[in-house]
C-alpha positions in Angstrom: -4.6 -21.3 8.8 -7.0 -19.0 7.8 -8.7 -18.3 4.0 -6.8 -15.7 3.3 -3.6 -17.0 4.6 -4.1 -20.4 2.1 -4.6 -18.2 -0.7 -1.5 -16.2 -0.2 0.5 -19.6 -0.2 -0.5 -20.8 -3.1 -0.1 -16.9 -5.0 3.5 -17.7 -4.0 3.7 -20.7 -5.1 2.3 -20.2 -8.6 4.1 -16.6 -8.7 7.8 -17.3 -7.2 9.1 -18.6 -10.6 8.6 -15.1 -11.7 10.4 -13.6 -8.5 14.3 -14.4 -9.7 16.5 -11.4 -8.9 16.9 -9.0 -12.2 19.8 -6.4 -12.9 17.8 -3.1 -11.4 16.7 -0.1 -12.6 17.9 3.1 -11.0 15.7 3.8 -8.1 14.6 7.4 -9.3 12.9 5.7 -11.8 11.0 3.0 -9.9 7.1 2.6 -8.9 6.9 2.8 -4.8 4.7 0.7 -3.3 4.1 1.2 0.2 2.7 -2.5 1.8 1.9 -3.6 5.2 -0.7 -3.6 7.1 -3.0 -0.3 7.3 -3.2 1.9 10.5 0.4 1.7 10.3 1.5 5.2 9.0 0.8 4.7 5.4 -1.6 7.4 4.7 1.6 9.8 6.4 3.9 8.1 4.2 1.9 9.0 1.4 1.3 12.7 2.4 5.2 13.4 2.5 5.7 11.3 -0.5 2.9 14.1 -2.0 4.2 16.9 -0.8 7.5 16.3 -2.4 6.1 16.8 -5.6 8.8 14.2 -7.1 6.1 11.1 -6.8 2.3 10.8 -7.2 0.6 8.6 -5.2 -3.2 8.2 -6.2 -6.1 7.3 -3.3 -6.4 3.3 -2.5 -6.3 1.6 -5.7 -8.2 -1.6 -3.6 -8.3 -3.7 -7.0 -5.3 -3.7 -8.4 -4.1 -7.1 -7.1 -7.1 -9.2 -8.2 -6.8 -7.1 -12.0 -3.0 -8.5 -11.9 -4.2 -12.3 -10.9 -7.7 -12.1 -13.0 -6.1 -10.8 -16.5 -5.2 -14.6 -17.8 -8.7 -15.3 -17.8 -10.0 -12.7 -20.5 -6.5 -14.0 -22.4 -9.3 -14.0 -25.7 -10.8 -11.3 -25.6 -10.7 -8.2 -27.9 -8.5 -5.6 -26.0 -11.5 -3.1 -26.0 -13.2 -5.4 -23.8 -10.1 -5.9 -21.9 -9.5 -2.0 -21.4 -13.1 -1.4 -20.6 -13.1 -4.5 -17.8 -10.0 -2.9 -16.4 -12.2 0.5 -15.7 -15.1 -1.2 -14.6 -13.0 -3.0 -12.0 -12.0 0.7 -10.6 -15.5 2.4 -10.8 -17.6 0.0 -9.5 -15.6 -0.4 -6.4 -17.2 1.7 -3.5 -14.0 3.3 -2.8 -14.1 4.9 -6.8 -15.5 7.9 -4.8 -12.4 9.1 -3.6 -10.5 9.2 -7.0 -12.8 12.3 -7.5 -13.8 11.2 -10.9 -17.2 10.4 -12.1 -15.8 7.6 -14.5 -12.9 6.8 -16.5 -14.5 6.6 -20.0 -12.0 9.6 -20.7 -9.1 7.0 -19.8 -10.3 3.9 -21.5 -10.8 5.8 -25.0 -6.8 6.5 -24.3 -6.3 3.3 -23.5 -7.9 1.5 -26.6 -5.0 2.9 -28.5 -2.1 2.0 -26.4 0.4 0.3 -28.0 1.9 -2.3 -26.9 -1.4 -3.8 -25.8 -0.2 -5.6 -22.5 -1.4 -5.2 -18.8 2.0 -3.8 -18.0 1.6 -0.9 -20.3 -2.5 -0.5 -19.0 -1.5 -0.1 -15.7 1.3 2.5 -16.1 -1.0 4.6 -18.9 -3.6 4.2 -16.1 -1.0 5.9 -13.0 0.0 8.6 -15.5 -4.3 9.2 -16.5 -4.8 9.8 -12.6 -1.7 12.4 -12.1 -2.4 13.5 -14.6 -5.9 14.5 -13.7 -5.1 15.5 -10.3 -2.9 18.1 -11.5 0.5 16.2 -10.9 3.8 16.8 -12.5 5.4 14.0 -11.3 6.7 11.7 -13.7 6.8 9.0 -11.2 4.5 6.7 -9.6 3.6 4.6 -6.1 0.7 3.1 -4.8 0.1 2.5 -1.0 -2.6 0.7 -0.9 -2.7 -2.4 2.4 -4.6 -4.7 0.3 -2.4 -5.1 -2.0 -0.1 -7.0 0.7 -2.6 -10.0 0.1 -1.3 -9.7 -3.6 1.8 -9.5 -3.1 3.2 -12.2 -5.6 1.6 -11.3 -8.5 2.7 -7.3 -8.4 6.2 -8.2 -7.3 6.2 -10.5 -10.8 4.1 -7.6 -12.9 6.6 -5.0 -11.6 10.3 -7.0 -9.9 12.4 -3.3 -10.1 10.0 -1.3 -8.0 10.6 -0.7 -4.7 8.9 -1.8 -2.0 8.2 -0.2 1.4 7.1 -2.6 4.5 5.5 -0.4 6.9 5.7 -2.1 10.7 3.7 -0.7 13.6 3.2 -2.5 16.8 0.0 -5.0 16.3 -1.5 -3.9 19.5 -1.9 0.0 18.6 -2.8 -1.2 15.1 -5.6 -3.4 16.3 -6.5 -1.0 18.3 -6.7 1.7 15.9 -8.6 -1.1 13.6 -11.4 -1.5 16.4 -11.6 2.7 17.2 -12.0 3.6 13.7 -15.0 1.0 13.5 -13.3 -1.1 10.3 -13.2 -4.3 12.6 -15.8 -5.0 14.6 -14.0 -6.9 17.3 -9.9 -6.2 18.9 -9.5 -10.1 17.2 -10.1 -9.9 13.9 -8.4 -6.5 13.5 -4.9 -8.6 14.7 -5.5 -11.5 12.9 -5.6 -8.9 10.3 -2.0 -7.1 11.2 -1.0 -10.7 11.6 -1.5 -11.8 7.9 -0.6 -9.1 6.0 3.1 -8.8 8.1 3.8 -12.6 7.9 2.7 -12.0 3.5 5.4 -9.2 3.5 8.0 -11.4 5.6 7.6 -14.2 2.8 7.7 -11.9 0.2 10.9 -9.9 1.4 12.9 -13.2 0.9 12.5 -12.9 -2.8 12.3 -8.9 -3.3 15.7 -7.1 -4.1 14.3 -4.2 -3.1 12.7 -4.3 0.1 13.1 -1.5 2.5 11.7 -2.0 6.3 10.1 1.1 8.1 8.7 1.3 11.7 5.7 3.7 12.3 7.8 4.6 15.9 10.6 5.7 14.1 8.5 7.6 11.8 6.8 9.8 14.2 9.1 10.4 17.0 12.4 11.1 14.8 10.1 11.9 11.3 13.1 14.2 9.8 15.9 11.6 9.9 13.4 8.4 8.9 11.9 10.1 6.0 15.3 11.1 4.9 16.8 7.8 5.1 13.6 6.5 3.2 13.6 9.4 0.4 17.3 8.5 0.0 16.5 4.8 -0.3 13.9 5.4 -2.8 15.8 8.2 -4.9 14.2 10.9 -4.0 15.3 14.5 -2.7 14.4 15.4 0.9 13.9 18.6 2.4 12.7 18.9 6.3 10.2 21.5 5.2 8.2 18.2 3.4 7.4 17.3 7.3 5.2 20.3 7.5 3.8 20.5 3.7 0.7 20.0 2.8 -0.3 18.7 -0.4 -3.5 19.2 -2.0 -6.7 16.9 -2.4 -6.0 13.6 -0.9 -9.2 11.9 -1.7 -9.3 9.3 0.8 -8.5 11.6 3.7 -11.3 14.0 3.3 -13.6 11.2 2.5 -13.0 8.7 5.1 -13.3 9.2 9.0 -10.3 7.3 9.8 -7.8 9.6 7.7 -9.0 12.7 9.9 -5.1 13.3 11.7 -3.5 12.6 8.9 -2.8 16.4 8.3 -1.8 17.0 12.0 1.2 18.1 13.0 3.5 14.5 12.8 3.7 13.4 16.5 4.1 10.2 18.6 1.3 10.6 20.9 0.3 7.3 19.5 3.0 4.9 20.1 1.8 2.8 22.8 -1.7 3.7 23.1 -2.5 0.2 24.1 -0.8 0.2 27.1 -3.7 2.5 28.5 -6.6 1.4 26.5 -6.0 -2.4 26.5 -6.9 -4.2 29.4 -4.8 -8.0 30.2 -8.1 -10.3 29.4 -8.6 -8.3 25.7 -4.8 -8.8 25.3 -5.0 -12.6 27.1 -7.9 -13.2 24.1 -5.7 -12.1 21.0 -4.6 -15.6 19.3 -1.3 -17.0 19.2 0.1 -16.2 16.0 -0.7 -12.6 16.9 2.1 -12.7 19.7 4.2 -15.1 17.6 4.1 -12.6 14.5 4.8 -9.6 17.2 7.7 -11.6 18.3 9.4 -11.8 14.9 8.8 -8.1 14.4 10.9 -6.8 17.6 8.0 -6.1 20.0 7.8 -8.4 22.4 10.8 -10.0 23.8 
């Protein structure tokens, strides 16, 4: 068992009290978080979700988990220091670029008034600051960031009515796809990576009421009758004209290399790629969780 994998366990173990079943909140009115592992469709999901103009969905947030675990520990402080370590925690990540901001002093001078002076209340002032700033309407919020599958524990108990999207994609493309776009530097790490953040959302489905499964293959070869299943499972209106929408800024996908298709026309030109690309020692060398975990998810027999 790996690091990471150890501390997800114990996350559960200290978080699953928190995790008990609660009457729900309609789903129009529910935060959407998209989790899985990345190269799996999210950035798409997030596009349509844009386009839609019904929900905004802000760059990757990256932090948000370890602000949701860490927040105990300044318990005693002043809540000016609190709001102002809660900003610092966005703008000095290296990703802060994409939010297209120079800081968020403007946010945290809000935020010093908020009332009532919990983390719950930060975070949702802090979702409504960055539509707000990006020119959104949307009254609702999601967050699709893959990190935050490594955290998933601690935002199920912050927030148990949203609703939760587990985007699957065969681990051999997504390794793949890892090891093109040059964020792993081997074919191994990159599916030890699918790996552990699939078998974090299989635990964490057995204690969310509102889980909802997605397959990147159904999204792209049969987009118009998987996005309007989702949209009606997340209480949101679909139109097939959202397929071909394009919303404005992204952030992240003009920033970042590896969001460079994102716009294209939706297609499954992808599915399977590792069939050609792949040779049978790379895919002899990939550990055995890897299969194991592909096994559970439908792909291999």
């Amino acid at each position: 068992m790996n690091f990471q994998s150890k501390i997800a366990r114990r996350a559960y173990r200290l978080a699953l009290p928190s995790l008990k079943l609660r009457r729900s909140r309609p789903a129009d009115q529910a935060p959407l978080f998209v989790i899985g592992s990345g190269r799996s469709g999210n950035t798409l999901v997030r596009r349509v979700l844009l386009a839609s103009e019904q929900i905004y969905i802000p760059p990757e947030t990256y932090v948000l988990g370890d602000l949701i675990e860490g927040w105990p520990q300044m318990a005693l402080l002043p809540w000016r220091q609190k709001v102002w370590l809660f900003c610092a925690q966005f703008e000095k990540h290296y990703h802060f670029p994409t939010f297209r901001l120079d800081n968020l002093n403007d946010f945290a001078a809000e935020a010093e008034k908020l009332e009532p002076r919990t983390l719950h209340a930060l975070i949702l002032a802090f979702y409504a600051y960055l539509a707000r700033k990006d020119g959104s309407k949307a009254t609702r919020w999601g967050d699709k960031t893959p990190w935050n599958t490594y955290h998933l524990p601690a935002i199920g108990a912050m927030f148990p009515h949203a609703r939760y999207v587990w985007l699957m994609r065969d681990g051999r493309d997504v390794a793949l796809s890892y090891y093109k776009a040059g964020l792993y530097d081997s074919l191994a790490e990159a599916a030890v990576r699918w790996a552990d953040a699939n078998r974090a959302c299989q635990r964490f489905e057995r204690w969310c009421p509102h889980l909802y499964r997605l397959r990147y293959e159904d999204l792209v070869t049969d987009p118009e009758a998987t996005f309007g299943a989702l949209f009606a499972w997340s209480g949101l209106q679909f139109h097939p004209d959202m397929l071909e929408s394009q919303p404005g800024v992204m952030g992240d996908v003009e920033l970042e290399g590896h969001h460079t298709r994102v716009r294209d026309r939706i297609s499954s030109r992808s599915v399977g790629q590792w069939r050609d690309k792949l040779g049978a020692a790379e895919l002899g060398a990939l550990p055995p969780w890897f299969w194991e975990q592909l096994r559970v998810l439908g792909y291999v027999d």
